[in-house]
Backbone and ligand atoms as CSV (ligand in chain L), in Angstrom:
chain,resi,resn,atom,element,x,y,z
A,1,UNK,N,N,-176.819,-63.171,-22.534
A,1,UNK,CA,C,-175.823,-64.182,-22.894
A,1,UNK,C,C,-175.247,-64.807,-21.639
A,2,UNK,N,N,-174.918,-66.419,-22.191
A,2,UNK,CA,C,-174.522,-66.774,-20.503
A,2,UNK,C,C,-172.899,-67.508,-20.800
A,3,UNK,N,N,-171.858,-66.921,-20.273
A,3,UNK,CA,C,-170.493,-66.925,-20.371
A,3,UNK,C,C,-170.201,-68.149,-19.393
A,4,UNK,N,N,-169.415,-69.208,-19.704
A,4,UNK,CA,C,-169.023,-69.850,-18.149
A,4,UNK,C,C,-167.912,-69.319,-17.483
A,5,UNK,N,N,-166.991,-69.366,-18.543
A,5,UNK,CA,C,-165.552,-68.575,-18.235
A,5,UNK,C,C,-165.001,-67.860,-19.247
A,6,UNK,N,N,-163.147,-67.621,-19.251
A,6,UNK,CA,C,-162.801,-67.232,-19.615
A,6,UNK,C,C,-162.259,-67.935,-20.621
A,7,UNK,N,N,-162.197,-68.533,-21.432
A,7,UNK,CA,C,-161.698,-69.814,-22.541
A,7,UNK,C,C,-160.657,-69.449,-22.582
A,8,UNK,N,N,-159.994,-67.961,-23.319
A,8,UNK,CA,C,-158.297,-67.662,-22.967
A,8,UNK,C,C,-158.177,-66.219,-23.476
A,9,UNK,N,N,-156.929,-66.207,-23.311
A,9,UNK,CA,C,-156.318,-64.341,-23.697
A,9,UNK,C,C,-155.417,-64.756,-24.636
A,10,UNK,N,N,-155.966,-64.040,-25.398
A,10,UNK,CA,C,-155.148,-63.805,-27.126
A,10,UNK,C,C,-153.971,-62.807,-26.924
A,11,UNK,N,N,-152.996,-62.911,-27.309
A,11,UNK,CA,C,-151.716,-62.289,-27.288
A,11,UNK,C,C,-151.141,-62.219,-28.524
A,12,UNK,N,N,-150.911,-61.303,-28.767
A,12,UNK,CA,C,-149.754,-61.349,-30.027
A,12,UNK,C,C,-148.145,-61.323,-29.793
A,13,UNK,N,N,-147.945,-61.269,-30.369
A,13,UNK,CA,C,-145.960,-61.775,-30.299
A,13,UNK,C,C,-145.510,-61.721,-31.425
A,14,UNK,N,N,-144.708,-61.135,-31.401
A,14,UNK,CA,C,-143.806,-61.104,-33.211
A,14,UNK,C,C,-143.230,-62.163,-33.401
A,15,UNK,N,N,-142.967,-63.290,-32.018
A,15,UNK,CA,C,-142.152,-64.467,-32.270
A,15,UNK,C,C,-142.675,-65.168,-31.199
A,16,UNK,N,N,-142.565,-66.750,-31.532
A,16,UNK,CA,C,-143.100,-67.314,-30.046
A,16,UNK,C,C,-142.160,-67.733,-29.567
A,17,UNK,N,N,-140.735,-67.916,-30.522
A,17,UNK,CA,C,-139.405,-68.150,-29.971
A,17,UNK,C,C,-139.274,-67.574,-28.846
A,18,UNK,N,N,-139.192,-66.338,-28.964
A,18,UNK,CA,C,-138.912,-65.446,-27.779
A,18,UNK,C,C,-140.095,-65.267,-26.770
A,19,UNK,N,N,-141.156,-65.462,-27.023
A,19,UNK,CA,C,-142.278,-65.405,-25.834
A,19,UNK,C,C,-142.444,-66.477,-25.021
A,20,UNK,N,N,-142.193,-67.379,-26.229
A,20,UNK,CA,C,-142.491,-68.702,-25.164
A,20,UNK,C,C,-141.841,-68.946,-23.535
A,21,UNK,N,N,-140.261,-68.996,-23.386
A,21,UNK,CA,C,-139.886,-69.108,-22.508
A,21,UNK,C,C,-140.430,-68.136,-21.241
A,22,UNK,N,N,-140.213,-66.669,-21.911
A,22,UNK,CA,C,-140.399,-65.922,-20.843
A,22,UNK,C,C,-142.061,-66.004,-20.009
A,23,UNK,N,N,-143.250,-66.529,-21.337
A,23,UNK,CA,C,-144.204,-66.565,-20.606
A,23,UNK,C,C,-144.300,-68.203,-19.543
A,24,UNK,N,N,-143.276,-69.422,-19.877
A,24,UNK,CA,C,-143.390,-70.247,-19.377
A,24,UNK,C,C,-143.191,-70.125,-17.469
A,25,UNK,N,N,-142.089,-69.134,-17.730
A,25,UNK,CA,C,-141.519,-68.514,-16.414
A,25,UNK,C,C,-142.597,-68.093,-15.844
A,26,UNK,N,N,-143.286,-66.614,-16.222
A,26,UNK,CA,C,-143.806,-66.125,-15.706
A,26,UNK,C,C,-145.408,-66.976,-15.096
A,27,UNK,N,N,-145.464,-67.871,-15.646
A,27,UNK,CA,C,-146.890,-68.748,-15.440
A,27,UNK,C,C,-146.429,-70.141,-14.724
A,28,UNK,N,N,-145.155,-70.246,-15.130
A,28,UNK,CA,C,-144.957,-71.271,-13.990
A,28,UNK,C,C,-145.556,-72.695,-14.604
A,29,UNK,N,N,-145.363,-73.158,-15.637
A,29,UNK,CA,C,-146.245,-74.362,-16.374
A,29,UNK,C,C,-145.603,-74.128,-17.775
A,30,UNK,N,N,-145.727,-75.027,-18.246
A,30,UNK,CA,C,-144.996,-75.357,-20.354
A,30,UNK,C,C,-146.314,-74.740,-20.683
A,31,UNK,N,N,-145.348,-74.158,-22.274
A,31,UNK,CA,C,-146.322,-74.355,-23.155
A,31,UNK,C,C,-146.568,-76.064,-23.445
A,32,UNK,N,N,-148.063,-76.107,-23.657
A,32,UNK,CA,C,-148.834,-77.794,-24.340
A,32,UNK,C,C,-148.948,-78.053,-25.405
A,33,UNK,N,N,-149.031,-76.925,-26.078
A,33,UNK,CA,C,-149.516,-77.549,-27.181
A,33,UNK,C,C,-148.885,-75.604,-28.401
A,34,UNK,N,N,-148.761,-76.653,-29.300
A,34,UNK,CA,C,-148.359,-75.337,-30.584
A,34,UNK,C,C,-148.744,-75.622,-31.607
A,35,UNK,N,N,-149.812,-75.179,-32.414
A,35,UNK,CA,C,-150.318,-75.064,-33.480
A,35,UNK,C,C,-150.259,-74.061,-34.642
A,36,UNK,N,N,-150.266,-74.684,-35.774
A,36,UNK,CA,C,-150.577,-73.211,-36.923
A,36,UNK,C,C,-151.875,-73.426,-37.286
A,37,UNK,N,N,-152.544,-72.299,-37.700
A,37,UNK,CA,C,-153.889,-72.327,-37.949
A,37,UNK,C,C,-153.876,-71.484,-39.464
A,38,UNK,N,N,-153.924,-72.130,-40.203
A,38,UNK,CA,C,-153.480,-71.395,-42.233
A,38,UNK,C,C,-154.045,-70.469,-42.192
A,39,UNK,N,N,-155.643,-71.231,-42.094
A,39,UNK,CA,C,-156.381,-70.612,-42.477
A,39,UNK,C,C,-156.758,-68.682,-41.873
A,40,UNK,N,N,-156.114,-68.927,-40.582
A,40,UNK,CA,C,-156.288,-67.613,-40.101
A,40,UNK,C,C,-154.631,-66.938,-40.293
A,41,UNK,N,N,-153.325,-67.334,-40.762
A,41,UNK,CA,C,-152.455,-67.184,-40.781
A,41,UNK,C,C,-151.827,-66.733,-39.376
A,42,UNK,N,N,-151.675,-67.407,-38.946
A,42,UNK,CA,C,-151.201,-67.661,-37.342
A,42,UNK,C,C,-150.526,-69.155,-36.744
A,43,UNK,N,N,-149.278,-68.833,-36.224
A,43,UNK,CA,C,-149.436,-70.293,-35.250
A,43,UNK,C,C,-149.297,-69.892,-33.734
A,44,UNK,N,N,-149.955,-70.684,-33.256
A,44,UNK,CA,C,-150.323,-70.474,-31.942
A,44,UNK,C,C,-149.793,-71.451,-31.037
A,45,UNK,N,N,-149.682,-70.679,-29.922
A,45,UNK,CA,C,-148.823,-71.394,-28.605
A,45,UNK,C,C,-149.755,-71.751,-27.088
A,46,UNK,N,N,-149.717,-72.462,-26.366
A,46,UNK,CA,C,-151.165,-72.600,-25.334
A,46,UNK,C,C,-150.920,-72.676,-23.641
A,47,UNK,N,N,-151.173,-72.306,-22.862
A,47,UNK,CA,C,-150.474,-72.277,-21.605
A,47,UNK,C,C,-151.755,-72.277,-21.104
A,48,UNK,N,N,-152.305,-73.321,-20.145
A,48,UNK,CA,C,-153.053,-73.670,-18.826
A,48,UNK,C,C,-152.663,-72.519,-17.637
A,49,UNK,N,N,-153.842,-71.825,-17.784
A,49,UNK,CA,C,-153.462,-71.174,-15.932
A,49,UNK,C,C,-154.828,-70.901,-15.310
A,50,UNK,N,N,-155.498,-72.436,-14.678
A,50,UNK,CA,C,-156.282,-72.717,-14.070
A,50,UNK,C,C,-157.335,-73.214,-15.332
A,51,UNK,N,N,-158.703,-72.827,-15.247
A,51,UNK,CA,C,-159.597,-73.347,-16.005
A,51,UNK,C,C,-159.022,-72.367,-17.636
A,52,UNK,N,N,-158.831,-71.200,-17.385
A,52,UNK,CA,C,-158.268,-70.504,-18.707
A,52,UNK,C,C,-156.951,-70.627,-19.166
A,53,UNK,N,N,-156.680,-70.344,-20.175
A,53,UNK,CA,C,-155.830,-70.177,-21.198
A,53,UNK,C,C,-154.613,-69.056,-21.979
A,54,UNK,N,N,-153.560,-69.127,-21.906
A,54,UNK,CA,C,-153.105,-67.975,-22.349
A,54,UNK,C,C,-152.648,-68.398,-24.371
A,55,UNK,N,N,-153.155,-67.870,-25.101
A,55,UNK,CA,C,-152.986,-68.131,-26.223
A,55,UNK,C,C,-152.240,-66.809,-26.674
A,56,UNK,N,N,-150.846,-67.557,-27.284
A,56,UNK,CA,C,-149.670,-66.495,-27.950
A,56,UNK,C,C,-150.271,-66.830,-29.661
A,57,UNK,N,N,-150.192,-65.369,-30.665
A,57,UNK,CA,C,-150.577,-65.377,-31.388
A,57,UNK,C,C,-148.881,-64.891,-31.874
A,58,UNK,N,N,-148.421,-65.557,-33.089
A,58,UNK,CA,C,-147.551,-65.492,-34.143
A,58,UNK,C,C,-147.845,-65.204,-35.392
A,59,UNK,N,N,-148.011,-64.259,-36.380
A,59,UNK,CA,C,-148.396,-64.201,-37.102
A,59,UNK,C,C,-147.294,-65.032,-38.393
A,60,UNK,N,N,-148.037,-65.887,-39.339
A,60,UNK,CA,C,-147.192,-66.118,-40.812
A,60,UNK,C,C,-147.404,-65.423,-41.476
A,61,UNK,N,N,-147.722,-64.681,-41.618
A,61,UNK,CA,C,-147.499,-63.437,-42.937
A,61,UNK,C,C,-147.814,-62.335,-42.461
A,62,UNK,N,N,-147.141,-61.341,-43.292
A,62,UNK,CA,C,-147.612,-60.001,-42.694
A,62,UNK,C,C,-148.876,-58.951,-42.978
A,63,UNK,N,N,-149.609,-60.037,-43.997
A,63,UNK,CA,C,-151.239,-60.164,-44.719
A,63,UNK,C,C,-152.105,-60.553,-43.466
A,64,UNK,N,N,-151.752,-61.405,-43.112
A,64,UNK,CA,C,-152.509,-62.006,-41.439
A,64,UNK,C,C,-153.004,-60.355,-40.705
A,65,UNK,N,N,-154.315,-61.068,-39.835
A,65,UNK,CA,C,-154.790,-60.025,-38.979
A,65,UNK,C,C,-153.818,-59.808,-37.565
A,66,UNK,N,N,-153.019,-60.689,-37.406
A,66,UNK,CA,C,-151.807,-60.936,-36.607
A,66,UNK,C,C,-150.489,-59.542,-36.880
A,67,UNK,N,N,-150.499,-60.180,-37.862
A,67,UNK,CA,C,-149.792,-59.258,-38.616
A,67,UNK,C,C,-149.827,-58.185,-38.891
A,68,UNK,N,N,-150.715,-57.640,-39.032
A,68,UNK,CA,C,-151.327,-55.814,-39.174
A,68,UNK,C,C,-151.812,-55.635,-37.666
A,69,UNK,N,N,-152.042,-56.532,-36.898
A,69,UNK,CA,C,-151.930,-55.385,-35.477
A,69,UNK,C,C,-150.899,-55.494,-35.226
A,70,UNK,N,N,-149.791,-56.136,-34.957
A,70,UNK,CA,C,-148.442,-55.724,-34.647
A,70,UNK,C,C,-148.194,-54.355,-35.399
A,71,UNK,N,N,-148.294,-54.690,-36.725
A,71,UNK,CA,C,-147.858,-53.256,-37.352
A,71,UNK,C,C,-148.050,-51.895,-36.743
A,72,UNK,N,N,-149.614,-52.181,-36.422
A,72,UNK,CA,C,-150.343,-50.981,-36.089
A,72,UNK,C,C,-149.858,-50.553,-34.934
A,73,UNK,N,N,-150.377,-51.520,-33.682
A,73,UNK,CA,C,-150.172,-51.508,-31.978
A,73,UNK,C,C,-148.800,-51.796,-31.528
A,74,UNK,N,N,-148.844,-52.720,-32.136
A,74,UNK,CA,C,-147.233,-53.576,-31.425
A,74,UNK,C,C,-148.173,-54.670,-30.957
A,75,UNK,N,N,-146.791,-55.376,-30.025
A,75,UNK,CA,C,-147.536,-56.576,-29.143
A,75,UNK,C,C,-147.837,-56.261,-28.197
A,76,UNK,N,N,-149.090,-57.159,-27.853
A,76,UNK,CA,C,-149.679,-57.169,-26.492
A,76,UNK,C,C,-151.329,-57.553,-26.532
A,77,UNK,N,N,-152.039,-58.046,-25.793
A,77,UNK,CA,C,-153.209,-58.361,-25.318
A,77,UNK,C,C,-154.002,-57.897,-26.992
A,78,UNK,N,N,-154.910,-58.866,-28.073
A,78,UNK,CA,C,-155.333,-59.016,-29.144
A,78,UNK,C,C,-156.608,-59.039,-28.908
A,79,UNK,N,N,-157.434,-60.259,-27.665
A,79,UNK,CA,C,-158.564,-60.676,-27.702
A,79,UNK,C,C,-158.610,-61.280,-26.391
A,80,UNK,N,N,-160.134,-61.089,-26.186
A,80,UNK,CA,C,-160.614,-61.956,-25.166
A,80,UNK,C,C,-161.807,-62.801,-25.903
A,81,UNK,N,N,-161.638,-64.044,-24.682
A,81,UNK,CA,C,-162.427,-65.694,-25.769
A,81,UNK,C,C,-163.341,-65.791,-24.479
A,82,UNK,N,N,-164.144,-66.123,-24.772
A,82,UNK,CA,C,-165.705,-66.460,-23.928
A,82,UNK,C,C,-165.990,-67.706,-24.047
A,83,UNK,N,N,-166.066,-68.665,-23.134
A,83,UNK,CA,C,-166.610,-70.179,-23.455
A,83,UNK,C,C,-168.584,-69.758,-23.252
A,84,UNK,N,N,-168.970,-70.599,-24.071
A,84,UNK,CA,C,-170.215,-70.438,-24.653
A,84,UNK,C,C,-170.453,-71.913,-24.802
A,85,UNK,N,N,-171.905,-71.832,-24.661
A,85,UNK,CA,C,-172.278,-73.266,-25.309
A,85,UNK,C,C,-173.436,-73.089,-26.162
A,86,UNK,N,N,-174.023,-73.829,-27.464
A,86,UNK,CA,C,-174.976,-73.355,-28.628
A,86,UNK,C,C,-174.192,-72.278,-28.939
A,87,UNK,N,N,-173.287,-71.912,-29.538
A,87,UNK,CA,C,-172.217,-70.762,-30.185
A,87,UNK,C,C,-173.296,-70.329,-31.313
A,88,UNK,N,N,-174.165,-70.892,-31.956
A,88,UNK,CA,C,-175.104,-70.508,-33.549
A,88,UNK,C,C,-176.051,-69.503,-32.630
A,89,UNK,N,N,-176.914,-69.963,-31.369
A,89,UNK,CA,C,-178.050,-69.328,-30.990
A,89,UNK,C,C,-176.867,-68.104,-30.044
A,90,UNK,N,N,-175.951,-68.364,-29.466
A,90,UNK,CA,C,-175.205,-67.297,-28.907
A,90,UNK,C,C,-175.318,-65.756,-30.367
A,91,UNK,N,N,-174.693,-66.547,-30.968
A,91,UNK,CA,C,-174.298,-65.280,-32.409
A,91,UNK,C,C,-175.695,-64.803,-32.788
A,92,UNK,N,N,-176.998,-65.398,-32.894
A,92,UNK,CA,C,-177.945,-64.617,-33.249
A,92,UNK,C,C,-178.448,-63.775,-31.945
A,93,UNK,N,N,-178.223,-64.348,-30.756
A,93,UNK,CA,C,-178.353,-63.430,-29.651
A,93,UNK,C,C,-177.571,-61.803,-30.184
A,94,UNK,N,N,-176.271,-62.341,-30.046
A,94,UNK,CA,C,-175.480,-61.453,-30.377
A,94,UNK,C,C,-176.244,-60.294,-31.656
A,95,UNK,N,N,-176.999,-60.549,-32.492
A,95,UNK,CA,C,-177.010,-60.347,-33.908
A,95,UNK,C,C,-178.293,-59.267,-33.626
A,96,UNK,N,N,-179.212,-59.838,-32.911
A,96,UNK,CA,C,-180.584,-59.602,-32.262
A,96,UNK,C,C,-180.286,-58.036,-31.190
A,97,UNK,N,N,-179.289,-57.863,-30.829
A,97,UNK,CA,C,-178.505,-57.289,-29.723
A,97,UNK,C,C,-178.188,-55.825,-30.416
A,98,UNK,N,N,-178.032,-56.271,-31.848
A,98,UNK,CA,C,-177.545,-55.373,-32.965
A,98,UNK,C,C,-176.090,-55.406,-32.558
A,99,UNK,N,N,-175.408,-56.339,-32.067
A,99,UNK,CA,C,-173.443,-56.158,-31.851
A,99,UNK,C,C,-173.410,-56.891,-33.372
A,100,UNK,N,N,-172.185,-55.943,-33.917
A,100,UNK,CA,C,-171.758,-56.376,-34.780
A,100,UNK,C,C,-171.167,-57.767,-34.933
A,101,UNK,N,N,-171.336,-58.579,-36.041
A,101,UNK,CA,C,-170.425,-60.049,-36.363
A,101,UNK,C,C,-169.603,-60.059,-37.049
A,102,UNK,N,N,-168.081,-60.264,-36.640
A,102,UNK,CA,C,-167.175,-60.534,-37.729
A,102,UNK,C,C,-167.316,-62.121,-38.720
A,103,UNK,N,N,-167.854,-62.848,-37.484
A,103,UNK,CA,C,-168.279,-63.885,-38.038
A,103,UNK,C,C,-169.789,-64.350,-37.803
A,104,UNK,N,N,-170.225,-64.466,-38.707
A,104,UNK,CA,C,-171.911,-64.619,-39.445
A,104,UNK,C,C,-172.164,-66.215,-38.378
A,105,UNK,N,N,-171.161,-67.408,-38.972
A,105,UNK,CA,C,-171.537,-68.782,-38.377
A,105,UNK,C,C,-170.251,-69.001,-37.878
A,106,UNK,N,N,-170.287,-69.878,-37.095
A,106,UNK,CA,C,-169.041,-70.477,-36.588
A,106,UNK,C,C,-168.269,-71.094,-37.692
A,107,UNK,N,N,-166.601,-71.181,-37.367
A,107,UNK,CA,C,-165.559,-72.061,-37.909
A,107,UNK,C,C,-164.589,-72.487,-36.862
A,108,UNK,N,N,-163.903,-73.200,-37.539
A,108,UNK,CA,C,-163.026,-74.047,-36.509
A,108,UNK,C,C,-161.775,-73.145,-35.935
A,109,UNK,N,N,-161.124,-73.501,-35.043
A,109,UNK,CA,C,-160.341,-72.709,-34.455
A,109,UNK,C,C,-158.841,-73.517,-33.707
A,110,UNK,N,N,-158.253,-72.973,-33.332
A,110,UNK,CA,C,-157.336,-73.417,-32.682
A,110,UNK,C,C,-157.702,-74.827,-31.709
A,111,UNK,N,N,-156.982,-75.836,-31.202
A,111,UNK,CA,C,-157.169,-76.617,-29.999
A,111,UNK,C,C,-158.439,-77.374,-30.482
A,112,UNK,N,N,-159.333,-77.276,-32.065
A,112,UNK,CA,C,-160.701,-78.279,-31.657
A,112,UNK,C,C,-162.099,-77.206,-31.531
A,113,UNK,N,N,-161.803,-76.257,-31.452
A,113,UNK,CA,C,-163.063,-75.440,-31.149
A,113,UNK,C,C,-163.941,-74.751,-31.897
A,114,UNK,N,N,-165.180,-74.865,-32.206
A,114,UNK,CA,C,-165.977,-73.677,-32.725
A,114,UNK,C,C,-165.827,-72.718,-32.228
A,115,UNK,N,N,-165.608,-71.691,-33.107
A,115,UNK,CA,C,-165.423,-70.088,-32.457
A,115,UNK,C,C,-165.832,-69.482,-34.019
A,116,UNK,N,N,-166.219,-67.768,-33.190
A,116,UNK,CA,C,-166.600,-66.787,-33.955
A,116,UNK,C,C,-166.127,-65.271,-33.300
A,117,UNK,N,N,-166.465,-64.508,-33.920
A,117,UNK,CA,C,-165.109,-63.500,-33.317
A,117,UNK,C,C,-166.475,-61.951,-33.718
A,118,UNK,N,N,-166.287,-61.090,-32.493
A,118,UNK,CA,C,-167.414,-60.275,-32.836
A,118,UNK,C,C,-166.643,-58.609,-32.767
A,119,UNK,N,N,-167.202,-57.903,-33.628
A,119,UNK,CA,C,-166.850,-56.517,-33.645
A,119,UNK,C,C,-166.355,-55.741,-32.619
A,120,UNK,N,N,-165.378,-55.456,-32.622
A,120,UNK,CA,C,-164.705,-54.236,-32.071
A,120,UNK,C,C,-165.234,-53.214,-31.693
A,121,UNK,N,N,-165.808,-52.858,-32.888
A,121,UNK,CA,C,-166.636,-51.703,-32.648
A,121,UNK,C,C,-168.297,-51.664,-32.237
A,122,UNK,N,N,-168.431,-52.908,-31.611
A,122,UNK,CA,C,-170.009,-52.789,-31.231
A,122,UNK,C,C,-169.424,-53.669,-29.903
A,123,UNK,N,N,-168.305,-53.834,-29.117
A,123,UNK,CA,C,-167.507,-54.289,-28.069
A,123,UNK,C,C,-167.059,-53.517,-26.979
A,124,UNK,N,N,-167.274,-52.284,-26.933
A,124,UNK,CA,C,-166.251,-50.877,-26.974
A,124,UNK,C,C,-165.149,-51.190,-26.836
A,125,UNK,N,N,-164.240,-51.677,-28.201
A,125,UNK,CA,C,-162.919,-51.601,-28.597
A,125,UNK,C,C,-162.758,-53.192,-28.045
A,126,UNK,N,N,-162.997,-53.906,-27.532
A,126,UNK,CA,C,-162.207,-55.406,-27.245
A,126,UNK,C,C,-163.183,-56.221,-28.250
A,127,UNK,N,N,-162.185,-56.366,-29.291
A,127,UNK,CA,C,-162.197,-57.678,-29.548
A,127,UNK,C,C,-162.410,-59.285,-29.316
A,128,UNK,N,N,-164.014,-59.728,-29.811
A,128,UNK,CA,C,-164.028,-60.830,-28.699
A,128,UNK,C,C,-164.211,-61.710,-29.418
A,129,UNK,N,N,-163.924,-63.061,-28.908
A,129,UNK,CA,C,-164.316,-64.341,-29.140
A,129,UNK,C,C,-165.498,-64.791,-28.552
A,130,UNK,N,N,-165.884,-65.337,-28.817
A,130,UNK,CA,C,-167.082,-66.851,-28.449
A,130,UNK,C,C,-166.635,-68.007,-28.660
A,131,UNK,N,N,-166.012,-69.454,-28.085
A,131,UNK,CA,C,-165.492,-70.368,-28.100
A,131,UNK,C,C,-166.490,-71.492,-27.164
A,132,UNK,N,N,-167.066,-72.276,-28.229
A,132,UNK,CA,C,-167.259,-73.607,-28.021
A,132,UNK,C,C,-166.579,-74.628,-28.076
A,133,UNK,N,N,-166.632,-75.706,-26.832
A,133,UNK,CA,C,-165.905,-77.038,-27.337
A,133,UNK,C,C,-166.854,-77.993,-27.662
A,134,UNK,N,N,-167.329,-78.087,-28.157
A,134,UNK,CA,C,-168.096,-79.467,-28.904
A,134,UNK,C,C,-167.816,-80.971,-28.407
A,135,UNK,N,N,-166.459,-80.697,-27.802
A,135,UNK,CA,C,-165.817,-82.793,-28.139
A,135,UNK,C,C,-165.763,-82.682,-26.840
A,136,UNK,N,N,-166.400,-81.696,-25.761
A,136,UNK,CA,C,-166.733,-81.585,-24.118
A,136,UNK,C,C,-167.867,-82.652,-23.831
L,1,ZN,ZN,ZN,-158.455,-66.903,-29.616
């Protein structure tokens, strides 16, 4: 598989009220952009630090996968995102590899992006993304 970078770090947060500022500080740059994403029950917050990304995860419900790792873990570090390009032939790489798929085909994602999200447990324990931009 061929990675270019780091697309971003998934974070969870019980609130972005309260994260936002302190991560603005600590990074030295605004949040850009804040989105909800329904469909994954999340809204999300976005911070530039260099070519990558820091993405704060908020969960809307406590049904959300947001939501049950707080429960579980608490907050802190959720996922790492991989920029990829062909994300379909990436995932059958992936598939071919025998790593587990949480997601079979790509769907849309935060910011514009195809993404797919791969097993934990065929990861050793990190949770990952694959993130294409298409409108690049
Ligand atoms: Zn992500």
């Amino acid at each position: 598989m061929k990675v270019s970078h780091i697309e971003h770090l998934g974070i969870a947060v019980k609130s972005l009220d309260t994260a936002i500022p302190y991560w603005e500080k600590m990074l030295g740059t605004p949040c850009y952009n804040i989105e909800e994403v329904a469909e994954q029950k999340v809204k999300t917050a976005f911070f530039k630090v260099g070519q990558t990304k820091i993405e704060l995860l908020e969960s809307t419900s406590p049904e959300g996968s947001i939501g049950k790792f707080i429960e579980k873990r608490g907050e802190g570090v959720h996922h790492v995102a991989f920029a990829v390009e062909n994300l379909e032939d990436r995932l059958a790489e992936c598939a071919d590899a025998g790593i587990q798929l949480i997601d079979k085909a790509p769907r849309g994602g935060a910011e514009g992006l195809s993404i797919a999200f791969l097993h934990p447990k065929s990861t050793g324990g990190v949770l990952t993304e694959l993130c294409e931009d298409k409108n690049k």
